[in-house]
C-alpha positions in Angstrom: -35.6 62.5 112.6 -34.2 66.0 112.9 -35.1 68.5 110.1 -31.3 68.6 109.0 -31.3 64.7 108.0 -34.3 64.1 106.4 -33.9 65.8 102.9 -29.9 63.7 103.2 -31.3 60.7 104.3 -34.4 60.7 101.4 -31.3 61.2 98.4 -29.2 58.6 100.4 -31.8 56.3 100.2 -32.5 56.8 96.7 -28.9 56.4 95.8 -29.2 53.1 97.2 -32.4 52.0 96.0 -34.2 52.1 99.6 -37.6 52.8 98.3 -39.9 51.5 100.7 -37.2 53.5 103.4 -38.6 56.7 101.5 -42.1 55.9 101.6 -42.3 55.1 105.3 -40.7 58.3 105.8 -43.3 60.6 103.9 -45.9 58.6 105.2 -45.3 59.2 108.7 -47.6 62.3 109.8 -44.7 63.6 112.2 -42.7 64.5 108.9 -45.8 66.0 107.0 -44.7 69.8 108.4 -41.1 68.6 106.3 -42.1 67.4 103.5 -44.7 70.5 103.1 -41.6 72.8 104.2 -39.0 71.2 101.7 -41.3 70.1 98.8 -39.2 71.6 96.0 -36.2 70.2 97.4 -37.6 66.7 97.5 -39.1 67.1 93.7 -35.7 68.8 92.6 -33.9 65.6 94.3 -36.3 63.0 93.1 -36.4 64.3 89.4 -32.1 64.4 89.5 -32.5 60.7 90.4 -34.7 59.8 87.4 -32.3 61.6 85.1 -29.1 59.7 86.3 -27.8 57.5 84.5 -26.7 55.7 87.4 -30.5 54.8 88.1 -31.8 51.5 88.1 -35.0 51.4 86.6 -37.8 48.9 88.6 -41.0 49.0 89.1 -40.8 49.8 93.1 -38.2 52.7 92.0 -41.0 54.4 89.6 -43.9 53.8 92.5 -41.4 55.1 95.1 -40.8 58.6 92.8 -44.5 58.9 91.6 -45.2 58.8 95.1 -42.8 61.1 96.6 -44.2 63.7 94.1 -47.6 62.9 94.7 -47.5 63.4 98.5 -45.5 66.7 98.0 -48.3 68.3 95.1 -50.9 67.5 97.9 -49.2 69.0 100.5 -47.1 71.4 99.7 -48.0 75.2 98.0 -49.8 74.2 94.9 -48.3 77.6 92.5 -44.7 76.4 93.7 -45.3 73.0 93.0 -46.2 73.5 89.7 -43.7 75.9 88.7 -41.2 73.1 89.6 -42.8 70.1 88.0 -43.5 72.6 84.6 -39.6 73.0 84.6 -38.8 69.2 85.0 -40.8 68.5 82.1 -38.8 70.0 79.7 -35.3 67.9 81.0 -37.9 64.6 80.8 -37.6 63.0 77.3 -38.5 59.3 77.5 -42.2 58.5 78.5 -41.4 56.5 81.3 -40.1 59.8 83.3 -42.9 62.5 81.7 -46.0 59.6 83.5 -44.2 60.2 86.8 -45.1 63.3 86.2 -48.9 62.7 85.3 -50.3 62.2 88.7 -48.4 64.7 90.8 -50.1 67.5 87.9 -53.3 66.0 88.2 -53.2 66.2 92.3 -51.8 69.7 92.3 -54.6 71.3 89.4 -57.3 69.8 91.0 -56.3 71.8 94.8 -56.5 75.1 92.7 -59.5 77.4 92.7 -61.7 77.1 90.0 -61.1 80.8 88.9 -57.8 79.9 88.2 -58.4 78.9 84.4 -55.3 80.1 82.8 -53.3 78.5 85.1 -55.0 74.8 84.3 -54.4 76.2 80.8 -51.0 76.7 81.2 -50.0 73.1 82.5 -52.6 71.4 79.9 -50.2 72.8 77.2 -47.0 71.9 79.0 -48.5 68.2 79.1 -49.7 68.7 75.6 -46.4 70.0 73.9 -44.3 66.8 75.5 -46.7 64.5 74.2 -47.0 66.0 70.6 -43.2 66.3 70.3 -43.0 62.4 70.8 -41.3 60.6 67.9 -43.2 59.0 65.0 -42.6 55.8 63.4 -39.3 56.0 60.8 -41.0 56.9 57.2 -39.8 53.6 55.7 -42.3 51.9 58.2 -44.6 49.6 55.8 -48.4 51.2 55.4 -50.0 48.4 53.0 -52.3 46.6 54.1 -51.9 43.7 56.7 -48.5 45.0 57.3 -49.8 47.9 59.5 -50.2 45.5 61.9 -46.3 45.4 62.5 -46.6 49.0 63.0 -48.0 48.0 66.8 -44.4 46.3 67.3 -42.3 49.7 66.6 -40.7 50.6 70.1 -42.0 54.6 69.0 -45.5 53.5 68.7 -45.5 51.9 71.8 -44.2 54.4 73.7 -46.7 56.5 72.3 -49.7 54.3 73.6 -48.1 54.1 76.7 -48.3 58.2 77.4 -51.9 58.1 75.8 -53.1 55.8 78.0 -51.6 57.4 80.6 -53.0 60.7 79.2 -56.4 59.8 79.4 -56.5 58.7 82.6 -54.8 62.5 83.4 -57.9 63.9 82.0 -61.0 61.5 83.6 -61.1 63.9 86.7 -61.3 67.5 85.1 -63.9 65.8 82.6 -65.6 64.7 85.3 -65.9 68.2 87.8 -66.4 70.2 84.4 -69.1 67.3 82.5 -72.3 68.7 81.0 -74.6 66.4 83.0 -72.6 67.0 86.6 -75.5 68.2 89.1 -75.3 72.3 89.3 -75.1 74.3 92.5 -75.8 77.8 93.1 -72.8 78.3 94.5 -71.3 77.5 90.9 -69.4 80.6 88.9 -70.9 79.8 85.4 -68.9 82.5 84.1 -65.6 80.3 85.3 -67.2 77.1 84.4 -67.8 77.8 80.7 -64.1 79.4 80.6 -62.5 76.0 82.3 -64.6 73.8 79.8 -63.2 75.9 77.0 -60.2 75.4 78.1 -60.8 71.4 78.4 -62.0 71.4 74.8 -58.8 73.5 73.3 -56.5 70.7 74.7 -58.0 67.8 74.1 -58.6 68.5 70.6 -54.9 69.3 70.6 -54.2 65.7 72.1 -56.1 64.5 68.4 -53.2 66.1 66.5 -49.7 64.9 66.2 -48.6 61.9 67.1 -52.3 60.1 67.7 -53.0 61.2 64.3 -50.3 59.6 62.7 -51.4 56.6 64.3 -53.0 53.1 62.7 -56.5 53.4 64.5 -58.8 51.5 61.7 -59.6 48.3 62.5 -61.9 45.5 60.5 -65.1 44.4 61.6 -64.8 41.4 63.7 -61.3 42.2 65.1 -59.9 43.5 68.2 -59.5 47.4 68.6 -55.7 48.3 69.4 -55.0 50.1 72.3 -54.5 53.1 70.7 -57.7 52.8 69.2 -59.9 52.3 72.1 -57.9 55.2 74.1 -58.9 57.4 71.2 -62.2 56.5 71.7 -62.0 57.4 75.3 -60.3 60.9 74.7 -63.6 61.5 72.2 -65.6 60.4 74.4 -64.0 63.0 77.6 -64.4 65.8 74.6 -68.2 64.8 73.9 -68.7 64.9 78.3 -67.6 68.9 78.2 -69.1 69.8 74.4 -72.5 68.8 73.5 -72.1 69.3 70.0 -68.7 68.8 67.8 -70.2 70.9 65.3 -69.3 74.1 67.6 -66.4 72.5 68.1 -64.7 75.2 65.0 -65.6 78.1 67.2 -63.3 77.3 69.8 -60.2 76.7 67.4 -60.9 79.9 65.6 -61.2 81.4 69.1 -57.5 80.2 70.1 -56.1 81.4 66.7 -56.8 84.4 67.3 -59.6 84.8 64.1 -62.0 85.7 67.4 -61.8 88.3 69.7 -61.4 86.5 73.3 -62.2 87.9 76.3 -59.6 89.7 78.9 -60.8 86.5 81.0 -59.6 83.9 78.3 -56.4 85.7 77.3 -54.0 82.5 77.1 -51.4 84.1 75.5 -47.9 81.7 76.5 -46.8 81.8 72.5 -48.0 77.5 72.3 -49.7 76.4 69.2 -53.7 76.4 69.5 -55.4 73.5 68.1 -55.8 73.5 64.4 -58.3 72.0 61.7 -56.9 68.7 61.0 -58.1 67.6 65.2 -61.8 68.2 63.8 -60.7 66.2 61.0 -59.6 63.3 63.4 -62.6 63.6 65.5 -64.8 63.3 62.3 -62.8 60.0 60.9 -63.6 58.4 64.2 -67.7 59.6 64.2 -68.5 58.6 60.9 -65.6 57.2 59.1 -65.3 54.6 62.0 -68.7 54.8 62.8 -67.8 55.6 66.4 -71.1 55.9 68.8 -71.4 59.2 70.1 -74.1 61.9 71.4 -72.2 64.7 70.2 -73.7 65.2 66.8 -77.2 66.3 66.7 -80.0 65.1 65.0 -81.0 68.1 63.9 -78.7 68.7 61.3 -79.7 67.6 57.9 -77.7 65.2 56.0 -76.0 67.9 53.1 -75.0 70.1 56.4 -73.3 67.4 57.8 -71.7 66.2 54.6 -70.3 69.5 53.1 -69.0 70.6 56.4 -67.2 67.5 57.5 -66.0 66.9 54.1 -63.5 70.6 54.4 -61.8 68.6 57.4 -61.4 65.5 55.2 -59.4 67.2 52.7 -57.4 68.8 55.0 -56.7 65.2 55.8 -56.1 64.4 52.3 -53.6 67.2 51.6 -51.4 66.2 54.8 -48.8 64.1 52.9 -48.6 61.6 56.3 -49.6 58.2 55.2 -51.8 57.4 57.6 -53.5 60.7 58.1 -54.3 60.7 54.1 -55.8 57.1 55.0 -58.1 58.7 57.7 -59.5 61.3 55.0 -59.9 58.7 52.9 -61.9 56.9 55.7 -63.6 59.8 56.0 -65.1 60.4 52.8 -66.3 56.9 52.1 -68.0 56.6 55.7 -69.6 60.1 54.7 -71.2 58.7 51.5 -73.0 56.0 53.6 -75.3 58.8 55.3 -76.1 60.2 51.7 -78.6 59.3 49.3 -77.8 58.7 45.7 -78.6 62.0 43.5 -79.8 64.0 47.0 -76.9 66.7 46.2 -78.6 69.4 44.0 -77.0 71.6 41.4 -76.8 74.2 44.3 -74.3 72.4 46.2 -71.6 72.8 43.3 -71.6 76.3 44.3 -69.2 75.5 47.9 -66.3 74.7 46.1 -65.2 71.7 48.6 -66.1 69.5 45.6 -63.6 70.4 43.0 -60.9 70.1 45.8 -61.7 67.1 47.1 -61.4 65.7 43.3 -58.3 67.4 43.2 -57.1 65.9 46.3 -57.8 62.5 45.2 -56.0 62.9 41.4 -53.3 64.3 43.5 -53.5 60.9 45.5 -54.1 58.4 42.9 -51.1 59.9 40.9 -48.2 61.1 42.4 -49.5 61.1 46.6 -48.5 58.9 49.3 -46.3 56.2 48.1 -49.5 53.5 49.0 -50.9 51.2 46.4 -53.7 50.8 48.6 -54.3 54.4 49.0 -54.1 55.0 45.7 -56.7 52.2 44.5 -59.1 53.9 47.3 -59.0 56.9 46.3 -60.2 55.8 42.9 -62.5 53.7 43.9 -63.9 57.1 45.8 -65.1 58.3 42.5 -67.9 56.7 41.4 -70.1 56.8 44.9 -69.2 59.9 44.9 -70.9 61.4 41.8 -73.6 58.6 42.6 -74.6 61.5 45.3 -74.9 64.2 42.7 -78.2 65.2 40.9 -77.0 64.5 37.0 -76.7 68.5 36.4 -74.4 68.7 38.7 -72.3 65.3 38.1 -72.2 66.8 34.2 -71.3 70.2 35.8 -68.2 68.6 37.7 -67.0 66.0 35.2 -67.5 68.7 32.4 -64.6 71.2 35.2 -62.0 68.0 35.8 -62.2 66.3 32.3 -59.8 69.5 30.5 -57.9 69.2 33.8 -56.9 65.4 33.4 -53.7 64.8 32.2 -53.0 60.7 33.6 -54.2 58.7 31.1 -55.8 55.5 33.4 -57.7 58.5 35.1 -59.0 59.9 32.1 -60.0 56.7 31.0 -61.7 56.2 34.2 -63.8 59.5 33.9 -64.5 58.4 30.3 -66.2 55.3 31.1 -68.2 57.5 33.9 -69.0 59.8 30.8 -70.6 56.6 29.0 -72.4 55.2 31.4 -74.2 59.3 32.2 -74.9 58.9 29.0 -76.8 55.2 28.9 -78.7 56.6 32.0 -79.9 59.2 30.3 -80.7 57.6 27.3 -82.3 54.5 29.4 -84.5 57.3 30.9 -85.0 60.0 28.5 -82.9 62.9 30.6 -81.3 65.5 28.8 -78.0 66.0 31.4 -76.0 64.6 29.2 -77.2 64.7 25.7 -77.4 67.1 22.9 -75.6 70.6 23.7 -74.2 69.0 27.2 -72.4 66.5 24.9 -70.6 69.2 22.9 -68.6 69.8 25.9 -67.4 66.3 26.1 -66.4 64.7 22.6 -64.0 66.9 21.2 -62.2 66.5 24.2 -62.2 62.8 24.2 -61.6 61.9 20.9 -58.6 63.4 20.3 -55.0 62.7 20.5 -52.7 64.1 22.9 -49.6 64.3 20.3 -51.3 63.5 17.4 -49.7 60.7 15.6 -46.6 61.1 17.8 -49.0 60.0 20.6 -47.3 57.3 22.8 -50.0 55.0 22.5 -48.4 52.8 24.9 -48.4 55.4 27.6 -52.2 56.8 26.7 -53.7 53.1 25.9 -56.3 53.5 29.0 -57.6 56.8 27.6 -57.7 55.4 24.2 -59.6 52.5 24.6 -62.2 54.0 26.6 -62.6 56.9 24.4 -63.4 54.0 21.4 -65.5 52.7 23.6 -67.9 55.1 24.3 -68.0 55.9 20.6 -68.7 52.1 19.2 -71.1 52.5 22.5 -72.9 55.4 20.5 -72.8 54.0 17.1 -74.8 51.2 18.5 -76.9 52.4 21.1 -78.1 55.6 19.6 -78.6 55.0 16.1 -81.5 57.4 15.8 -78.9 59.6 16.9 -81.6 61.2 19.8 -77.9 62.6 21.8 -77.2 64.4 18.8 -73.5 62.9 19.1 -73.2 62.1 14.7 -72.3 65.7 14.0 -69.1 65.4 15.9 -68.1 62.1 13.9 -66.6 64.1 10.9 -64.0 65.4 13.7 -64.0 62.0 15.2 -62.7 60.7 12.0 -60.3 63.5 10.9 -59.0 64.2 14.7 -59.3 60.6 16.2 -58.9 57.8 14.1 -57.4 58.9 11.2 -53.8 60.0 13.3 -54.7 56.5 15.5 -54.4 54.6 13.0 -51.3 56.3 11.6 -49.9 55.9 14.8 -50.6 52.4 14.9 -48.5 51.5 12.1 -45.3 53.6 13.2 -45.8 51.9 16.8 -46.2 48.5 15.3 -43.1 48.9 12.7 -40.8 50.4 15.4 -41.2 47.4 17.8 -40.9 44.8 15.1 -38.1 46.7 14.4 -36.8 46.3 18.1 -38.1 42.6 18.2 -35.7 42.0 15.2 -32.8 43.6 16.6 -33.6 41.6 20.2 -33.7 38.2 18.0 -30.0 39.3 16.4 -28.7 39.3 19.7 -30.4 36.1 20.7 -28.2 34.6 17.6 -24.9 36.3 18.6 -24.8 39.3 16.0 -23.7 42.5 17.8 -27.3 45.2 17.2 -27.0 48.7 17.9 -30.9 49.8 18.7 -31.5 53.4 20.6 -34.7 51.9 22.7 -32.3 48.9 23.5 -30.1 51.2 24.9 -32.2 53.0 26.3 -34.1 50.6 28.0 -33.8 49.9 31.9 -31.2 46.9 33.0 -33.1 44.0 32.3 -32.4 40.1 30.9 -32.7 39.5 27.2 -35.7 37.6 28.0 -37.4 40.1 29.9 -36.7 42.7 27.1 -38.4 40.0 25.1 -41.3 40.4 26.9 -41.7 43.7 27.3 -41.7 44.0 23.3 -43.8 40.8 23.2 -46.7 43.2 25.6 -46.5 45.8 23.7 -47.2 44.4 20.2 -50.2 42.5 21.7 -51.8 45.4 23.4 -51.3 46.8 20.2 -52.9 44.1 18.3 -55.8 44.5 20.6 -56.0 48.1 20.0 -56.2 47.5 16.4 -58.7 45.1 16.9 -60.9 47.5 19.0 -60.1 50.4 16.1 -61.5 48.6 13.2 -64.3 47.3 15.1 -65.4 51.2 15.3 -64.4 51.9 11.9 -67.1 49.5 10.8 -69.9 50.6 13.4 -69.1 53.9 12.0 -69.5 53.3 8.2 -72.6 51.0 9.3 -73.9 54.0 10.8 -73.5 56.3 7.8 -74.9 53.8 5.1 -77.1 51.4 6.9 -80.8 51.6 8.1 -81.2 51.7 12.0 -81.0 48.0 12.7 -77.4 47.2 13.6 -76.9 44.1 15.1 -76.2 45.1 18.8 -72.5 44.5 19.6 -70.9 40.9 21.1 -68.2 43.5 23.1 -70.9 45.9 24.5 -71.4 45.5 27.9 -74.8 44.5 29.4 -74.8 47.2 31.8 -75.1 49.8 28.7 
């Protein structure tokens, strides 16, 4: 075949879907000189045909092209074909054209000279920035529970598996030449090795951001790993072949930010986003929030290291507003408690301040985060394991910093019933953390109204009940008063229950007064009530009930009250042998 028919004859036969044609033709040595000769033609001709709309998409029509491309990054000269697939990739947006693309890059990076780092650099982030600009999953996508199964159904998720797989598979050679354990030779440029592994490292902690991040990758024990899952697992386990330990792993991030000074031989600068924080962060869920195997993480780093370091890259997780990355921090932390003793965090360690932000983090979840039930109930249930790792000083230090920084009432209950039980265990066990002067701190913030009688006890009710809790917990437990807790109870009684029971009555007369008005309507007598009014679009019957609730919860309330009341006065005029209390829980 003359040179003046072959490139005409290859598009003819593409037009007409001749594919085996075209692969006979390449494959004959007598056309090798050609196709070396007119390679950029040939990729220009075979990249026009997988944009045309014309184009019938088969599986021997995507072999045929992979191919073509293939035999020209092998033969032809390697800087030329590069700079022609690097401008295809930016006119490739599905992800069944970009993996055409993946083997003829591989084939042509691994004919260049090993000195040629910034160059393997430069293509790494032209893969890298295709992948990461993939679409996510629509935001109304379902994140509770069982329903993130669906999310492996979503057309966007698959094609995103699709080009991760295909990713990985990309990397497995480089990994491999550049590995920590491949045999050395004197003939090897250490100098260039160490810059091409830093260079490996950079981008495939860039392939754990966006989208793989966004990603469902937990999975129970006793199920089956998606295949997004296990290809994360492979892309960790191609990072832990070039970087012995993930802890240094920072060092290179900082080092492509720009916070360290790189060398004139490492100067990548092509204006493409370096790697940031929240990769570490990824890598992290997947070591000890998924308790991923891996030889990355030396043994000689004590437990506290590990724990306050990793925990900075789990609230970056935390603050990402992305449902699914907040689920990985959440991961995180709770696989991170499992490798820490209970009361092995010293007083000392409250002086990195990753603990008040992570509690931060988590009443920023739990009250107006991701819109997750589930999240939300795990990032509660975070708190009590948590402080479970503190020494007692330093779980009174930190409750004593979020308690005057709470302002949702279920979580203030919550860290009030923490604040009792503290208490018990150091009245059990005759520790002074939380007793005497320690206790000061705690009790005029607890027992006192937010509004005074205007309190909307409705609204407040969990932060009520646990703050009469913990004081008919008191008047029983500690009748020889060895907390020192009775000198606050003249301000328990003036600030506390006093206005509560105040408010009691104007809550309990005001819906009586709407349960009367409901009852007129029931009877056909035209009412005009304000709260009616202002009430959400419900039945008559389900205004009923919401009325109905609210009177018991504040007949239970009353109930609780009085019980206190007389604890109290049995306190002040009785001899210290109170009959312990029916309602008292065993565990106090």
């Amino acid at each position: 075949m003359s040179a003046d028919l072959f490139l005409p004859n290859i598009s003819r036969w593409l037009e007409l879907g001749q594919y085996q044609q075209i692969k006979n033709i390449i494959l004959d040595r007598t056309h090798t000189p050609k196709v070396r000769e007119h390679g950029m033609d040939i990729i220009l001709g075979v990249c026009n045909h997988l944009n045309s709309e014309k184009t019938v998409w088969s599986p021997e029509m995507e072999e045929c092209c992979e191919f073509s491309l293939l035999m020209v990054a092998q033969l032809s000269n390697p800087k030329e074909v590069l700079i022609a697939l690097q401008e295809q990739v930016a006119e490739f947006g599905s992800s069944s054209k970009f993996k055409i693309l993946l083997l003829p890059f591989q084939a042509v990076l691994l004919r260049l000279p090993d000195k040629q780092s910034n160059i393997l650099n430069m293509v790494l982030e032209t893969i890298g920035e295709h992948v990461s600009s993939l679409p996510l999953p629509s935001p109304g996508q379902c994140f509770e529970g069982k329903d993130r199964i669906l999310l492996d159904t979503d057309p966007k998720v698959q094609c995103i598996s699709d080009i991760y797989e295909a990713l990985a598979e990309f990397y497995a050679p480089f990994v491999k030449q550049m590995s920590l354990n491949r045999v050395q030779t004197k003939l090897d440029d250490q100098t260039c090795l160490r810059e091409r592994r830093r260079v490996l490292k950079k981008n495939l902690l860039k392939t754990m951001e966006q989208p793989l991040i966004c990603m469902d990758l937990h999975f129970a024990e006793g199920k089956s790993p998606s295949l997004l899952r296990r290809i994360a697992e492979k892309l960790v386990h191609h990072l832990s072949c070039v970087c012995g330990d993930f802890f240094s792993l920072p060092e290179i991030v900082h080092h492509f930010q720009g916070k360290y000074k790189c060398p004139s031989s490492s100067s990548f600068d092509d204006g493409s986003p370096p790697p940031t924080l929240k990769s570490l962060g990824m890598i992290f869920y997947l070591v000890y929030g998924e308790q991923l195997s891996c030889l990355s993480v030396p043994s000689v780093y004590s437990q506290q290291f590990i724990f306050h370091t990793v925990l900075q890259y789990a609230d970056l997780l935390l603050r990402s507003g992305e449902p699914l990355v907040v689920h990985k921090g959440l991961i995180l932390i709770q696989g991170l408690l499992k490798h820490v003793g209970d009361s092995s965090l010293s007083m000392d360690c409250l002086d990195h301040p990753i603990h008040f932000q992570i509690f931060q983090s988590l009443i920023w979840l739990a009250v107006s985060g991701v819109n997750s039930r589930e999240f939300k109930a795990l990032s509660v249930e975070l708190w009590r394991p948590y402080l479970d790792k503190l020494h007692l000083a330093a779980r009174h230090h930190l409750l004593n910093s979020l308690l005057p920084t709470l302002e949702h009432p279920g979580l203030r209950g919550l860290v009030i019933n923490i604040v009792k039980d503290q208490i018990a265990l150091c009245l059990d066990k005759d520790l002074p953390y939380f007793l005497h002067d320690r206790l000061d701190a705690y009790l005029p913030l607890i027992w006192k109204l937010p509004q005074d009688v205007e309190t909307d006890l409705l609204e407040h009710m969990d932060s009520i009940m646990s703050a009469l809790n913990l004081a008919r917990f008191l008047l029983l437990r500690d009748r020889p008063n060895v907390s020192g807790f009775a000198k606050h109870l003249p301000l328990f009684e003036v600030q506390f229950t006093e206005p509560l029971a105040r408010a009691l009555k104007l809550s309990r007369a005001h819906y009586e007064h709407y349960e009367s008005e409901l009852s007129k309507i029931g009877s056909g007598v035209v009412a005009i009530c304000s709260v009616l009014l202002s009430m959400p679009e419900m039945s008559l019957e389900q205004r009923k009930s919401v009325i109905t609730s609210a009177i018991n919860s504040f007949d239970l309330l009353e109930s609780v009250l009085a019980r206190v009341v007389e604890c109290l006065h049995s306190f002040s005029g009785s001899p210290p042998t109170c009959e312990r209390d029916p309602l008292e829980t065993t565990d106090n």
